[in-house]
DRENFI-206863 format. One record per atom (N, C-alpha, C): x, y, z. Coordinates in pm, whole numbers, padded with zeros to 5 digits, always signed. Example, Ala and Ser with C-alpha at 12.3 -4.5 7.8 and 13.67 -1.06 7.14 Angstrom:
# DRENFI-206863
+01319-00569+00780+01230-00450+00780+01320-00330+00780+01285-00225+00708+01367-00106+00714+01290+00003+00787
This chain:
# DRENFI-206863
+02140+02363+02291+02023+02379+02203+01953+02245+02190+01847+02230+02192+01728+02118+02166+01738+02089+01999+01735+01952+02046+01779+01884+01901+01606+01796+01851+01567+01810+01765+01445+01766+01689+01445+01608+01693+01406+01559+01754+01415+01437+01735+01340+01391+01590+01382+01254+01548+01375+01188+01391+01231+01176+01392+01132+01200+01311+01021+01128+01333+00976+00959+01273+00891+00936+01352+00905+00782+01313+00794+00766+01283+00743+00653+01159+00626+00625+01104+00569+00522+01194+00659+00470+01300+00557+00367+01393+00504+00453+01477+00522+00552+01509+00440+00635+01591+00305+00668+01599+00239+00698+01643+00104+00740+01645+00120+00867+01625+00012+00936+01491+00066+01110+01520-00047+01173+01615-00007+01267+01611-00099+01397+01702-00200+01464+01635-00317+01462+01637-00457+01502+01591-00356+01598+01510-00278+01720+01510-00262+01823+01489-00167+01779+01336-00132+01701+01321-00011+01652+01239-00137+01631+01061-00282+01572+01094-00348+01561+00975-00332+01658+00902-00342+01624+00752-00330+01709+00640-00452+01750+00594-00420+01850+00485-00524+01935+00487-00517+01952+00307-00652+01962+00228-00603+01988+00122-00699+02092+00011-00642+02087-00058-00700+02224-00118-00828+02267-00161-00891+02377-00107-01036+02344-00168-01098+02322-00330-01171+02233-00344-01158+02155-00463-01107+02036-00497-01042+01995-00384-00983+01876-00413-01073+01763-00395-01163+01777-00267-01276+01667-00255-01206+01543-00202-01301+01412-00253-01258+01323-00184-01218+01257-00321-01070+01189-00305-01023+01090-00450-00984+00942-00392-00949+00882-00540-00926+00763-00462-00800+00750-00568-00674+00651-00479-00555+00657-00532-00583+00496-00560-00484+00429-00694-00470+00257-00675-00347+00225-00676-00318+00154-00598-00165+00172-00598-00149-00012-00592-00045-00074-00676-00009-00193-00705+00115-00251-00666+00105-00321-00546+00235-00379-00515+00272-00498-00639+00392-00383-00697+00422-00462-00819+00582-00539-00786+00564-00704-00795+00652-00760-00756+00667-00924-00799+00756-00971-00722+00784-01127-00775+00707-01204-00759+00657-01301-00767+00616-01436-00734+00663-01529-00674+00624-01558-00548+00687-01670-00455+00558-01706-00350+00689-01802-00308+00548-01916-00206+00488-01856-00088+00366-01814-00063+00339-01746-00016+00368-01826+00134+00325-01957+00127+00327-02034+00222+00457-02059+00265+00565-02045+00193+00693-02157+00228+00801-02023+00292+00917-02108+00307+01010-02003+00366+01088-01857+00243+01110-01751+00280+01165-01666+00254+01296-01694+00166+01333-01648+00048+01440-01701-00019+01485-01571-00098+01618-01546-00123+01668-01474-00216+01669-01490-00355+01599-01595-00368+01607-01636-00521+01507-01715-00576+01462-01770-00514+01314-01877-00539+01199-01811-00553+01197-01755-00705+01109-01614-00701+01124-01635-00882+00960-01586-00929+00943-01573-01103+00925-01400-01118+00887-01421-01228+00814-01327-01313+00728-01317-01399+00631-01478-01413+00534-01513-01508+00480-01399-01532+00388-01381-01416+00313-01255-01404+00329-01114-01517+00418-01068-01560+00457-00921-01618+00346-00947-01727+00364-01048-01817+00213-01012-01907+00113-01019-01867+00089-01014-01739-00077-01023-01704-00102-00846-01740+00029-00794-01652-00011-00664-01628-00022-00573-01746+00027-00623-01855-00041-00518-01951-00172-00532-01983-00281-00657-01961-00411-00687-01987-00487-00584-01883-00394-00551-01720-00457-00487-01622-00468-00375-01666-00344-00308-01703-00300-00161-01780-00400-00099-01871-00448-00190-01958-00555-00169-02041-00712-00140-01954-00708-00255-01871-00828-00211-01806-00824-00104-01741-00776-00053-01659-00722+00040-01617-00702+00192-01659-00681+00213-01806-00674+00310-01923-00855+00310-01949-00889+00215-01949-01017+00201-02001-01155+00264-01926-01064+00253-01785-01183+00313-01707-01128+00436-01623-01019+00498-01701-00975+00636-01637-00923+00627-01545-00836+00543-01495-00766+00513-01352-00610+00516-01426-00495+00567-01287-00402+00604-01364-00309+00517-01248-00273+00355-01269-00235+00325-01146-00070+00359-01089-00063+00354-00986+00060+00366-00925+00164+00204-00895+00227+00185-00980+00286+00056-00951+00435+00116-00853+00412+00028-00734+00505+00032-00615+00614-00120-00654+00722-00054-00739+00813-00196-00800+00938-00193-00693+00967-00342-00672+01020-00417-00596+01179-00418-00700+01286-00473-00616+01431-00502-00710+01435-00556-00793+01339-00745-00803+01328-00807-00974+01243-00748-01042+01170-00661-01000+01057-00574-01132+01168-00480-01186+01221-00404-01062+01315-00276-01124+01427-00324-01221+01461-00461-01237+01578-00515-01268+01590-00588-01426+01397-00616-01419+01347-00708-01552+01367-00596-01633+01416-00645-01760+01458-00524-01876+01289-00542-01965+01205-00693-01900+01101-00626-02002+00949-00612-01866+01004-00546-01747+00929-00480-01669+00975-00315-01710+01099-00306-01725+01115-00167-01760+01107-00110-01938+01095-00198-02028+00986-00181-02112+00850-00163-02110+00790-00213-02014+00623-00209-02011+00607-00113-01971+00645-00147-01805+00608-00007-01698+00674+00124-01741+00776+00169-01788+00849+00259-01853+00765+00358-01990+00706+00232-02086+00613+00328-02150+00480+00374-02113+00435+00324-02003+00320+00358-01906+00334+00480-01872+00474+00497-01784+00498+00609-01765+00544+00726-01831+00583+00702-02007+00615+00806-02042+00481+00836-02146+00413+00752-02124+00250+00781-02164+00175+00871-02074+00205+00883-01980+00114+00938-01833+00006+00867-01809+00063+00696-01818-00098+00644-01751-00063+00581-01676+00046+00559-01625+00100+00517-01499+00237+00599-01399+00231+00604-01271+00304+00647-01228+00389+00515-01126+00495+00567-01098+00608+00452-01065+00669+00477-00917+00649+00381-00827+00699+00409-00673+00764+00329-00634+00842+00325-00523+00938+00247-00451+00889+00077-00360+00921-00018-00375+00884-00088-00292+00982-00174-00235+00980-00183-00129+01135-00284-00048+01079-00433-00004+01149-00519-00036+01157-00664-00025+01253-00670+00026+01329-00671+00111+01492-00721+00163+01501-00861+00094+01420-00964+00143+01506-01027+00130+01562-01093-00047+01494-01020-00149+01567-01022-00252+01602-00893-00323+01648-00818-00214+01703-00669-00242+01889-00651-00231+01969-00651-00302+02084-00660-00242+02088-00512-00163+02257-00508-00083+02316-00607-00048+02235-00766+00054+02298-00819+00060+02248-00967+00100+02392-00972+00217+02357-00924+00353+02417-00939+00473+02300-00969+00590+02184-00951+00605+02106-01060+00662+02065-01189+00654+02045-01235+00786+01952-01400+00765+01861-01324+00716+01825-01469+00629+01684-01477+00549+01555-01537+00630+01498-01443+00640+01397-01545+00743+01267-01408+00804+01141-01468+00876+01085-01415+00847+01104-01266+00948+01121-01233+01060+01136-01164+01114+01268-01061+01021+01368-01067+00980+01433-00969+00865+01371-00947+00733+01233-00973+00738+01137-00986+00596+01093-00827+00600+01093-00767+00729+01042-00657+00751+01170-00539+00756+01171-00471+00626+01303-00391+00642+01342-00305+00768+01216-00274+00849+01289-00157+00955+01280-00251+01074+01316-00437+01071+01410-00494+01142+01532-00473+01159+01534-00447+01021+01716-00479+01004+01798-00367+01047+01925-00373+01077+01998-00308+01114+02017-00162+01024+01956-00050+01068+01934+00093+00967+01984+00120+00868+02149+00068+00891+02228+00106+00782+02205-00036+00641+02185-00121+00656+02165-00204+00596+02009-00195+00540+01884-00178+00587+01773-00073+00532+01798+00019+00444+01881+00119+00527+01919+00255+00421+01972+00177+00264+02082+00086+00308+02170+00087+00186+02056-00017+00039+02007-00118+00088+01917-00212+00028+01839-00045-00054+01737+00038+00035+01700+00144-00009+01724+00237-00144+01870+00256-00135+01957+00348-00190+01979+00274-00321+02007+00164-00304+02047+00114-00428+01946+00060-00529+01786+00037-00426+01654+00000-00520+01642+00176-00595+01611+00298-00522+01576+00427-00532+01678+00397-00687+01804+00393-00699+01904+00454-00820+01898+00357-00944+01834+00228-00864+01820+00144-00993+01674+00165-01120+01603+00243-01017+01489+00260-01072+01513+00425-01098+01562+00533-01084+01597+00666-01149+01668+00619-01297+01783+00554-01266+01860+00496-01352+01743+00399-01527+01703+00313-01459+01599+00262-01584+01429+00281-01634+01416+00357-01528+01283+00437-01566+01262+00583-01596+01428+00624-01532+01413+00772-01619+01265+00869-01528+01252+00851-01445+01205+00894-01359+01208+00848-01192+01199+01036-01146+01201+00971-00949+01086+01001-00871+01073+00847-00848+00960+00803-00776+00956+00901-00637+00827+00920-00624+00744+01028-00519+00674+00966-00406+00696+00816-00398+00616+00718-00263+00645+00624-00265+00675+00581-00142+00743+00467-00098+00623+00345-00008+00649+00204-00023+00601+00111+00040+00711+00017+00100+00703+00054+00227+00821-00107+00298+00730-00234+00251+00797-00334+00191+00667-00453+00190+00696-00522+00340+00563-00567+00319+00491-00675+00378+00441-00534+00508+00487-00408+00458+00420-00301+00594+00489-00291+00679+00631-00348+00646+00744-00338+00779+00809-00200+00757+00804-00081+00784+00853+00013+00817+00968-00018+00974+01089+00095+01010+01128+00097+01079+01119+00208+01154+01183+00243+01277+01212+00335+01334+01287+00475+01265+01343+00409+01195+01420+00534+01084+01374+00561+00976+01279+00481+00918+01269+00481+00789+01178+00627+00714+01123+00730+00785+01091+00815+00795+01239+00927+00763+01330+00923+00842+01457+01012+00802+01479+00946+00663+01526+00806+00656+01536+00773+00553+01472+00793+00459+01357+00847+00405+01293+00875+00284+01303+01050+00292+01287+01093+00387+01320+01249+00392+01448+01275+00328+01584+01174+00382+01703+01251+00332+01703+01191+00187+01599+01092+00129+01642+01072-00013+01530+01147-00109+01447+01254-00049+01353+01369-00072+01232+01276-00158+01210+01149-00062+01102+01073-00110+00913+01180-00029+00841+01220-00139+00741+01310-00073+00633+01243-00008+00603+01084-00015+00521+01058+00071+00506+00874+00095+00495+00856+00205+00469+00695+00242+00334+00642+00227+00356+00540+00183+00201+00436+00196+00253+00324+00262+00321+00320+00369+00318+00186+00430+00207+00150+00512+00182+00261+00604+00091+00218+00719-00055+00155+00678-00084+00030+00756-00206+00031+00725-00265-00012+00804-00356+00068+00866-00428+00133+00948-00566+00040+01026-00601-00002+01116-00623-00106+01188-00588-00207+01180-00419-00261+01159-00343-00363+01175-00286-00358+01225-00247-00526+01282-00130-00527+01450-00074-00621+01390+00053-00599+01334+00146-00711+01301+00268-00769+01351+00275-00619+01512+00309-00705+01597+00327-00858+01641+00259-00924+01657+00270-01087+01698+00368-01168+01579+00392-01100+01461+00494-01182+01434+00598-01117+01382+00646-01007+01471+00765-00894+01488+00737-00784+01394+00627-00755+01314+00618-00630+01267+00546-00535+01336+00537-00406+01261+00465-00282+01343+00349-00325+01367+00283-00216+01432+00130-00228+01475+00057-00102+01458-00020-00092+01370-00079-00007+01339-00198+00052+01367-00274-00082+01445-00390-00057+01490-00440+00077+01588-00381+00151+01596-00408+00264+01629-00405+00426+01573-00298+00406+01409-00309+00493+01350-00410+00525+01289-00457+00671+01249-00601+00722+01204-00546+00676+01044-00712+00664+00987-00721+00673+00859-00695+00782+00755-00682+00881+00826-00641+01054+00766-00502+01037+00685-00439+01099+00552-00323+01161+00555-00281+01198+00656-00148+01263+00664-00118+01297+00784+00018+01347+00750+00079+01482+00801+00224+01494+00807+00317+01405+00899+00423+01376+00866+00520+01300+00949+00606+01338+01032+00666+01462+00977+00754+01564+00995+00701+01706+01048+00740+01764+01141+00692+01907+01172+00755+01969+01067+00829+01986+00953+00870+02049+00850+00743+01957+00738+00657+01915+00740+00563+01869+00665+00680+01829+00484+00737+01747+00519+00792+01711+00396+00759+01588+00323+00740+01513+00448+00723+01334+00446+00549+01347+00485+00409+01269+00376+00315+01292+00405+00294+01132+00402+00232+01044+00501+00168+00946+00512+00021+00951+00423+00025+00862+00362-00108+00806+00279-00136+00669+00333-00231+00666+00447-00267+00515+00479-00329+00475+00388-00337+00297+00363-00383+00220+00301-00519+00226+00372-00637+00252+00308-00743+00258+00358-00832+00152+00427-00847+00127+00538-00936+00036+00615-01023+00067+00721-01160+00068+00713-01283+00107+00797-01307-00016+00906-01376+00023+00939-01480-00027+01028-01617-00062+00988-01749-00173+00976-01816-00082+00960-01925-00194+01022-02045-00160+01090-02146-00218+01175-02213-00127+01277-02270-00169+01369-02369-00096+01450-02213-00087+01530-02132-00132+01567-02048-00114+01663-01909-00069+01610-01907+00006+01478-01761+00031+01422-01723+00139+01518-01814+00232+01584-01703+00312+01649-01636+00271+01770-01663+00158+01810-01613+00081+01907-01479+00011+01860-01492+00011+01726-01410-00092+01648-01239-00096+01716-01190+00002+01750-00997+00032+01763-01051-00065+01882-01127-00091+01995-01090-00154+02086-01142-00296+02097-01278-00322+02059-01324-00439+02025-01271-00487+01908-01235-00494+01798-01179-00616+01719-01060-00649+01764-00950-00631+01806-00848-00667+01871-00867-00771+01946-00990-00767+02012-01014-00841+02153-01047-00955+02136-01176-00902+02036-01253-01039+01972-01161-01127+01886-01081-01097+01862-00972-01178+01762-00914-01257+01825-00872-01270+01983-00868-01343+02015-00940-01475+02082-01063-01406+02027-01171-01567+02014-01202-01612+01886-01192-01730+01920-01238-01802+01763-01374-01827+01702-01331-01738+01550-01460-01717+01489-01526-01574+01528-01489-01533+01660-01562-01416+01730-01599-01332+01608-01485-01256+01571-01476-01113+01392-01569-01188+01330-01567-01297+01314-01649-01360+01177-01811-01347+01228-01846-01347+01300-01975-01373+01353-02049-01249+01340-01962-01166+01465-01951-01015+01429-02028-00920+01331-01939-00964+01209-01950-00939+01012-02075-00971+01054-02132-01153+01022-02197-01208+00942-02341-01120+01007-02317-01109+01161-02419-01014+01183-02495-00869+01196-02372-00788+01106-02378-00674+01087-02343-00575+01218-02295-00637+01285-02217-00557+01426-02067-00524+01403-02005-00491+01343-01848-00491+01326-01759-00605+01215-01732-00531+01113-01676-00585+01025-01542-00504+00972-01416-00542+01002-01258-00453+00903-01244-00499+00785-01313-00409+00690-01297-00425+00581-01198-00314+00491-01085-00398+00426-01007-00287+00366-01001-00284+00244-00970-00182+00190-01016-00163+00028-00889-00208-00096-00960-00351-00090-00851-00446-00169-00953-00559-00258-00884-00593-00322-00995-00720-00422-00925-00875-00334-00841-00859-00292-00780-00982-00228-00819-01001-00089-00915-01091-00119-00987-01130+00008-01136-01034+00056-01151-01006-00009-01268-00878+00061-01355-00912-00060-01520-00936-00003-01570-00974-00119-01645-00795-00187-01655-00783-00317-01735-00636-00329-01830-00597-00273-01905-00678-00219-02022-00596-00148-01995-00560-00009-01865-00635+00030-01813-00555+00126-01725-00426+00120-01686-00403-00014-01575-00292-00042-01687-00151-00064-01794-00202-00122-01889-00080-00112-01948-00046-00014-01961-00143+00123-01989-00061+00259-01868+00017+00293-01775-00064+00294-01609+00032+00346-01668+00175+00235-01685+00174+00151-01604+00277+00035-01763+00352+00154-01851+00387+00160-01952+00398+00217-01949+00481+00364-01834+00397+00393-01789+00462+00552-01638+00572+00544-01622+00534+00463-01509+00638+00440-01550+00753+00367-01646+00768+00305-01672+00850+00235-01746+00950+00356-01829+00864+00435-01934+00951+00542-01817+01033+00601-01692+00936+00658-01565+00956+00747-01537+01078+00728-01509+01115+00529-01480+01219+00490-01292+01192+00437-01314+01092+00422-01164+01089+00411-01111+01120+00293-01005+01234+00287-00963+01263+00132-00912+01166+00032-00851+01105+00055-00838+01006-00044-00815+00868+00025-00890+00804-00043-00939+00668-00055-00806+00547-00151-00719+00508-00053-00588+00424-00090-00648+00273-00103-00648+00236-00267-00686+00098-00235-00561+00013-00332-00543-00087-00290-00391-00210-00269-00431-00315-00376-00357-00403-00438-00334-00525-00403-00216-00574-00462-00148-00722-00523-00012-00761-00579-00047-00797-00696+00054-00714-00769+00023-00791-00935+00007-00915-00935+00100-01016-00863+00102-01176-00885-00050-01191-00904-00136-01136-00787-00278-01170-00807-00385-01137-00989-00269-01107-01053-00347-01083-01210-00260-01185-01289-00252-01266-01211-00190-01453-01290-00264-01584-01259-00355-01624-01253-00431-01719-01165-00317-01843-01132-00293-01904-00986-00260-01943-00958-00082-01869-00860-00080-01773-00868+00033-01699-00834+00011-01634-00687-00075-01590-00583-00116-01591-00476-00225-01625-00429-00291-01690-00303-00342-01716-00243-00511-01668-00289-00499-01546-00355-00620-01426-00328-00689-01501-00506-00613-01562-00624-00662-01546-00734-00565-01700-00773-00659-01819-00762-00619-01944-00765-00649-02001-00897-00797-01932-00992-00820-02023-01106-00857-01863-01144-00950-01944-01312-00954-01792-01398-01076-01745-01344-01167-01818-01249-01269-01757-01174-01265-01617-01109-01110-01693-01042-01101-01583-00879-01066-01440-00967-00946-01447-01106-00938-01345-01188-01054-01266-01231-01146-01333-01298-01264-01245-01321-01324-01196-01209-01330-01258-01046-01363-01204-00986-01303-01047-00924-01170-01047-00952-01079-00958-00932-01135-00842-01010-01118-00880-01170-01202-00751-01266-01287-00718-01220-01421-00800-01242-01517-00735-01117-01533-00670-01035-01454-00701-00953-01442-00611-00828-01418-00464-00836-01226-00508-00897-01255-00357-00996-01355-00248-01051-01407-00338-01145-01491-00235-01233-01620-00148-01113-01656-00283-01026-01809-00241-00929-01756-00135-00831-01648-00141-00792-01618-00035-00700-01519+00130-00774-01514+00082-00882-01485+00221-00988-01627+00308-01033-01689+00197-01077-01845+00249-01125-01901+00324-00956-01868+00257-00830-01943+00266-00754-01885+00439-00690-01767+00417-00685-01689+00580-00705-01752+00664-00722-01713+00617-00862-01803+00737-00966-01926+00802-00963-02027+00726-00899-02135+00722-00839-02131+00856-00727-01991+00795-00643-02033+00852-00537-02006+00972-00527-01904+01044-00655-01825+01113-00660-01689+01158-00609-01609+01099-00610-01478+01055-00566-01412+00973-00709-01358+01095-00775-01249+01076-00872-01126+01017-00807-01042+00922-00956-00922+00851-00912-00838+01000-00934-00710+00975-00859-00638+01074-00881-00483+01060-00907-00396+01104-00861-00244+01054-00857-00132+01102-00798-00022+01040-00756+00027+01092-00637+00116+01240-00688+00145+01240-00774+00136+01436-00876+00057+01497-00776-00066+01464-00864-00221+01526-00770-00230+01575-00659-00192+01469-00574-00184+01458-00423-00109+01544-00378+00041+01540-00420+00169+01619-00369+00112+01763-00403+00050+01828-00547+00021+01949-00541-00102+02042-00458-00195+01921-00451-00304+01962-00330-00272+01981-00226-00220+01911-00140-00168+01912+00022-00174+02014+00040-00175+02075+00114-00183+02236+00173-00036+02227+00278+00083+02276+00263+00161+02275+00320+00188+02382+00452
């Protein structure tokens, strides 16, 4: 008898695999918050050389957030799941219903601690499966265990998914992934490559159990439909992408406040919307609501610029019609 092979999230799926969702559902937009430690973004990988300043920023975000009808999804890491006053905050979020709570993997300050530390094992579906699985298993129970709820979506950080990691969230009846993100090649420094997966939901599984939610990223210029093969190319000239943008021929813009200025997030939001895409996945790291804590939000400038951003591309939503929604939402729409 023919045995089903595992499906794998590095794969490319098959036109036929997109999801489908209920009429009425329209187009939404999900926010989902890689909620996690603080460390050097620049320096080497460490099991321990890592804060938590950050946690009071996020109740100032929380508020904003409540304020403008958005219900975010925080994707918590092992020291968020572990802080007794991250699981005070985030905990009454969630038993408020204004936040919902998801999985996120860091190996390298995830126990057990049987890999080198370094950057190529930074990406969990490097590591040896069973050692993935187990790091996995024990973030999944620490967070059932102190949040009193089980999380419904998973993020490998830094976007390192593995070859297994697809069974792996199936057999722990996790209902949907947001790792992939979608015109990225992170190949060149040993992670996946994505640059070829569609922007669509998508089933994972021919038993449609496991549903991919890409992190949303367009194209957009006189030449975006060219885009899967020309930006790759051009990237390897210098300055080439940048020129590109500045001249309205091809620009990858993804729907994040870190690094993307707003008037670029409202062409993306613009092209995805024409695209038709059901829901609209937009990212970024709590650290970035601490000024000085990543790269993206250095003084209280870059912060207000962050709100900003926020608010112009919520208002701009709204506008367009494309309600926030939540991964509840999501799981009951799908058309199975």
């Amino acid at each position: 008898m023919a045995t089903t092979a595992s499906p794998s999230l590095r794969s490319v799926p098959a036109p036929r695999q997109t999801a489908r969702f209920a009429p009425g559902f329209g187009q939404r937009s999900l926010l989902t918050v890689d909620t996690e430690e603080e460390f050097d973004w620049d320096g080497e990988f460490s099991t321990s050389d890592h804060g938590l300043k950050h946690l009071k920023s996020i109740a100032q975000f929380q508020q904003f957030a409540e304020n403008i009808g958005v219900v975010p999804t925080y994707l918590i890491d092992w020291p968020i799941a572990t802080s007794a006053r991250a699981q005070e905050m985030l905990g009454d979020y969630v038993r408020r219903g204004k936040a919902e709570i998801g999985i996120q993997l860091h190996p390298w300050v995830n126990p057990p601690f049987e890999e080198k530390v370094n950057a190529y094992n930074s990406y969990a579906g490097n590591l040896p499966h069973a050692l993935e699985r187990e790091k996995f298993l024990r973030l999944q129970e620490r967070i059932v265990e102190c949040f009193a709820c089980t999380p419904q979506i998973y993020r490998a950080g830094r976007y390192g998914l593995g070859a297994q990691s697809a069974q792996m969230l199936k057999d722990r009846r996790v209902a949907i992934d947001s790792s992939v993100r979608s015109l990225y090649d992170y190949s060149p420094s040993n992670g996946p490559d994505y640059s070829q997966h569609p922007l669509e939901p998508y089933w994972v599984d021919e038993e449609r159990q496991l549903l991919e939610l890409p992190l949303t990223t367009v194209f957009w210029g006189m030449l975006r439909h060219q885009g899967r093969w020309l930006f790759p190319r051009l990237a390897k000239l210098p300055k080439a992408n940048g020129i590109m943008a500045r001249a309205g021929l091809l620009e990858r813009i993804a729907l994040t406040p870190e690094g993307v200025p707003k008037e670029a997030a409202l062409r993306g939001i613009d092209m995805a919307i024409d695209d038709g895409l059901p829901v609209l996945v937009l990212s970024f790291h709590s650290p970035s609501l601490m000024p000085g804590m990543t790269p993206y939000v250095r003084n209280e400038d870059d912060l207000d610029e962050l709100y900003d951003w926020l608010r112009s591309v919520y208002a701009y939503l709204e506008q367009r019609g494309v309600a926030p929604t939540t991964v509840e939402e999501i799981k009951a729409s799908v058309e199975v």
